[in-house]
RODO-2510 file (C-alpha; in nm, 4 decimals, decimal comma):
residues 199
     n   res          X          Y          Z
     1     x     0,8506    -2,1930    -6,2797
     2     x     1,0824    -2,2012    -5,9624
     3     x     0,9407    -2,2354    -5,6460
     4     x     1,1762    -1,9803    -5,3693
     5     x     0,9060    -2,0370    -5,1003
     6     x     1,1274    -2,2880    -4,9520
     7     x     1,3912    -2,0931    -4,9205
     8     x     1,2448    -1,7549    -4,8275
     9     x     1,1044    -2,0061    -4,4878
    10     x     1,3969    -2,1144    -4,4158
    11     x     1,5513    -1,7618    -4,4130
    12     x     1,2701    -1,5894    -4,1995
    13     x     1,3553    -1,9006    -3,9594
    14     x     1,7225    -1,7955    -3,9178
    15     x     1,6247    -1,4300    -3,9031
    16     x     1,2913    -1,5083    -3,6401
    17     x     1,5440    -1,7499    -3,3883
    18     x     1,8487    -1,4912    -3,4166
    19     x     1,6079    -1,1687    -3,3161
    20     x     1,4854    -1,3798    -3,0365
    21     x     1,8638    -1,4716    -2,8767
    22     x     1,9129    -1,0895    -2,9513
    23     x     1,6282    -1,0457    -2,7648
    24     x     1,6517    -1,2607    -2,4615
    25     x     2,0444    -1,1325    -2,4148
    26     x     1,9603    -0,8207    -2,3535
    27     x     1,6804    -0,8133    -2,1574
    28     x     1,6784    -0,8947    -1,7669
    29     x     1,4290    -1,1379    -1,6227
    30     x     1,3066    -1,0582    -1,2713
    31     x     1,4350    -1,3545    -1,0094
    32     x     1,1333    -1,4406    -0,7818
    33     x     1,2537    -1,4278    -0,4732
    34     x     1,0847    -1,6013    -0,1068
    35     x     0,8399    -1,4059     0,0393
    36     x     0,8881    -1,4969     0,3583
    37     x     1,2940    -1,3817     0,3652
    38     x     1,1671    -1,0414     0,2272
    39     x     0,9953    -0,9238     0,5331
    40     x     1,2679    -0,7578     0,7126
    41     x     1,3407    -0,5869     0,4009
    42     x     0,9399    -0,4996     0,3731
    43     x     0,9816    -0,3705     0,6841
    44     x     1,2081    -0,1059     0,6142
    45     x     1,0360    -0,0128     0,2924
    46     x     0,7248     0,0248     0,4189
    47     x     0,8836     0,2422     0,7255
    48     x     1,0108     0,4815     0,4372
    49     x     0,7018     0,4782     0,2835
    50     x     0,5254     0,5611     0,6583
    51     x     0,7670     0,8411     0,7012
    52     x     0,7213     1,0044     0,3730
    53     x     0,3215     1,0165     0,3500
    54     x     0,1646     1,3424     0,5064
    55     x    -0,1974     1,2297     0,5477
    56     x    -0,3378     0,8710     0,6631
    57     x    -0,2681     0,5785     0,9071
    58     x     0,0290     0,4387     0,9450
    59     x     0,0736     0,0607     0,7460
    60     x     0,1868    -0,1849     0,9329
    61     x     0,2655    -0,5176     0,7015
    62     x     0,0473    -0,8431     0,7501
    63     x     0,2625    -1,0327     0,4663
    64     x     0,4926    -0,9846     0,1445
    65     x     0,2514    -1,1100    -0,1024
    66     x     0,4409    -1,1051    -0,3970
    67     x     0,8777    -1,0421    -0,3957
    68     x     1,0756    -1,0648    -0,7176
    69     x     1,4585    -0,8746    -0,7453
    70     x     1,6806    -0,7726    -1,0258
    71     x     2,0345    -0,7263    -1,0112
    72     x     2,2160    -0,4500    -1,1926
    73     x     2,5730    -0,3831    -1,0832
    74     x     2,6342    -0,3284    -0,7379
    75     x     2,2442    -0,2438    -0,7054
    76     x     1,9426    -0,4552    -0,6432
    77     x     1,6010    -0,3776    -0,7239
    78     x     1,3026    -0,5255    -0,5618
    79     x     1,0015    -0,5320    -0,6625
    80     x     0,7452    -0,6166    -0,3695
    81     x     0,3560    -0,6456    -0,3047
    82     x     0,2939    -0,5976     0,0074
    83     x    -0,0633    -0,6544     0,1899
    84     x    -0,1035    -0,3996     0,4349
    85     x    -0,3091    -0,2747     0,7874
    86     x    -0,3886     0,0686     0,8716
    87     x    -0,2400     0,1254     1,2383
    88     x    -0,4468     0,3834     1,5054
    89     x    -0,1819     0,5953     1,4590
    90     x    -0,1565     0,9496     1,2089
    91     x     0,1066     0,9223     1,0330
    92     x     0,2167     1,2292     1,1448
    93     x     0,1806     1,1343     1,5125
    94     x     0,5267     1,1500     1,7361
    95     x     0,4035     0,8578     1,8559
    96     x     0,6552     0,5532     1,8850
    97     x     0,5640     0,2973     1,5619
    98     x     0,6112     0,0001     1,7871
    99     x     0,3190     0,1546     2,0289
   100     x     0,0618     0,1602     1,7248
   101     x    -0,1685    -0,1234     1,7402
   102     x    -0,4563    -0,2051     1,4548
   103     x    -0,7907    -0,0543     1,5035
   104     x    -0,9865    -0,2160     1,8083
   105     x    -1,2779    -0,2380     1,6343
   106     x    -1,3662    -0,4394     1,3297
   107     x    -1,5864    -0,1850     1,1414
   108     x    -1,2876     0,0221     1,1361
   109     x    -1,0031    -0,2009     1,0281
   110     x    -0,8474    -0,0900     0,6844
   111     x    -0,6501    -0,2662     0,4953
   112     x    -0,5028    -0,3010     0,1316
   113     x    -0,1698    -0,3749    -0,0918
   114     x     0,1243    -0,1660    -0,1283
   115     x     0,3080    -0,2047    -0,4984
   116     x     0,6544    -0,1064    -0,4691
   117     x     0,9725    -0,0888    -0,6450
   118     x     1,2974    -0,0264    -0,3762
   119     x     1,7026    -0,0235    -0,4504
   120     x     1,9437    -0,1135    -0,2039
   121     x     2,2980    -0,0046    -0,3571
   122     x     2,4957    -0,2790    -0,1748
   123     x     2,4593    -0,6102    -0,0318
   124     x     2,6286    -0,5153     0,2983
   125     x     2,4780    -0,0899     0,2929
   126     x     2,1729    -0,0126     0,4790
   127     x     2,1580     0,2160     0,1893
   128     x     1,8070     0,1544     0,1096
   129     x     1,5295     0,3452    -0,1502
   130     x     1,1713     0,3739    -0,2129
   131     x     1,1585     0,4458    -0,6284
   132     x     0,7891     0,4440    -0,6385
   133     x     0,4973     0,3063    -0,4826
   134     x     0,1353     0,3008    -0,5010
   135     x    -0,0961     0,1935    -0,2133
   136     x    -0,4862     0,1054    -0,2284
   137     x    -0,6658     0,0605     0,0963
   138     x    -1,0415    -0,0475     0,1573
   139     x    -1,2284    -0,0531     0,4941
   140     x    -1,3293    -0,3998     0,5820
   141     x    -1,6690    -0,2534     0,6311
   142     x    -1,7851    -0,3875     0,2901
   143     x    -1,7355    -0,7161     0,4401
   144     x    -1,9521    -0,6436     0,7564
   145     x    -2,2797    -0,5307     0,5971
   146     x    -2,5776    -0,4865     0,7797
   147     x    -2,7703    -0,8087     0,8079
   148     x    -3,1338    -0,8381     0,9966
   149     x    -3,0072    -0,9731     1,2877
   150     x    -2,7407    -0,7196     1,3379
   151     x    -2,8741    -0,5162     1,6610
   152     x    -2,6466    -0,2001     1,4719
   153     x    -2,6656    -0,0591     1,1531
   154     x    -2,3909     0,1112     1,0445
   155     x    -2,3029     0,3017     0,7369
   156     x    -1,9351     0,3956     0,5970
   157     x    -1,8930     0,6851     0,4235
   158     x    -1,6348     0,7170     0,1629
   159     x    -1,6075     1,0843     0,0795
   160     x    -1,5535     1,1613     0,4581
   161     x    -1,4186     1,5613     0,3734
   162     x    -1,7704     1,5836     0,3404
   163     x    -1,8399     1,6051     0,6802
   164     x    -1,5582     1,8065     0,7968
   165     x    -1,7992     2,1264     0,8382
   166     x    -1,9968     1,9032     1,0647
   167     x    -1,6428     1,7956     1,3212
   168     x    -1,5745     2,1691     1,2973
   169     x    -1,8956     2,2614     1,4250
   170     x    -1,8978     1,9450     1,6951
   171     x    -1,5715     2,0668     1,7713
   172     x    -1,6105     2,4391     1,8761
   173     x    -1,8588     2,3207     2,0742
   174     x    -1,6177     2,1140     2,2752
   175     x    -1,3879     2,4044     2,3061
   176     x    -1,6783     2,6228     2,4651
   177     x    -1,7012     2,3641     2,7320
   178     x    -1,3427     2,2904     2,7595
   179     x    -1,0817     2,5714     2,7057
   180     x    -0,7694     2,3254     2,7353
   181     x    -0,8554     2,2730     2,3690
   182     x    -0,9068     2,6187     2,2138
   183     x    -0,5943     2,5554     1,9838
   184     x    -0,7567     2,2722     1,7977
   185     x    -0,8789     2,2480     1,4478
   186     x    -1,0403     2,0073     1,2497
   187     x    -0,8006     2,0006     0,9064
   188     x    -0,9391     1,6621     0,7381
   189     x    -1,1431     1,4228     0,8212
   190     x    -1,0185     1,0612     0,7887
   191     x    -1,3448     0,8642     0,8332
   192     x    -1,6877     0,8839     0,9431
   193     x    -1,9147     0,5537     1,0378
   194     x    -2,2901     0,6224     1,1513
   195     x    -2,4372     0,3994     1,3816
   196     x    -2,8074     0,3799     1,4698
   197     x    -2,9439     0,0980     1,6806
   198     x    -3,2054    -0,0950     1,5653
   199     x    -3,5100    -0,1580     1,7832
***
């Protein structure tokens, strides 16, 4: 009897190291790029992503958490995590980016990571694109729970559109008192905190 084992190995070796060369030709590896040199190009991004949501804060970037690029052609693609702040600004505000400051107070502050994938089309081009991105944001509040010697108890609500019936009605009542504001509405509501002091 013959033994082929041998050579069928030796085969499936040839076949198994020529699929991977194949393999690694073809694809493209992502460069890791410095973190710290892609903040004026987080910058940008994260002004396009600002000026393209319709509901929200505005982010303002603490650091570029993660950077890695891939070249195709004349074309780079970045692929950036970036850790974000909410500003006190709506997004939709005319108010000038560089005059929104973080929230003043602690309980308040918001912040979270920004996933994005952007092309510039030239080295030299300002010609810059979001592709896609996907934010996630949590209030720091989870962070500053209620402890027995906290003279303030406060509670964070997540579902906030909950209470939007309740601004409306605080609201009108404003406007009896003060007509300069009888063309205000309450369309969303962003966040509601309760605070009760303790005694």
């Amino acid at each position: 009897m013959v033994d082929h084992s041998q050579g069928w190995f030796s085969t499936m070796k040839v076949l198994t190291t020529a699929l991977l060369l194949v393999t690694l030709q073809c694809s493209h590896a992502l460069s890791p790029t410095n973190c710290d040199a892609s903040e004026p190009l987080a910058e940008k991004v994260l002004d396009l992503i600002n000026k393209g949501r319709r509901s929200g804060y505005v982010f303002e970037l603490l650091r570029v958490s993660d950077a890695h690029l891939d070249r195709a052609g004349t074309a780079t693609v970045y692929y950036l995590a970036l850790d974000v702040i909410e500003s006190d600004c709506w997004v939709l505000s005319t108010k000038a980016q560089d005059d929104c400051l973080p929230s003043r107070w602690q309980s308040e502050i918001v912040i979270g990571q920004c996933k994005v994938i952007a092309t510039r089309y030239s080295n030299e081009s300002q010609d810059l694109s979001v592709n896609g991105y996907n934010c996630t944001t949590s209030s720091v509040s989870s962070a500053l729970r209620n402890t027995k010697d906290s003279p303030v108890l406060l509670d964070f609500f997540e579902d906030s559109e909950l209470y939007r019936k309740q601004a409306r009605k605080a609201l009108d009542k404003y406007k009896t008192d003060n007509g300069d504001f009888a063309s205000f509405r309450v369309e969303r509501a962003e966040r509601v905190i309760r605070a009760a002091k303790t005694v």
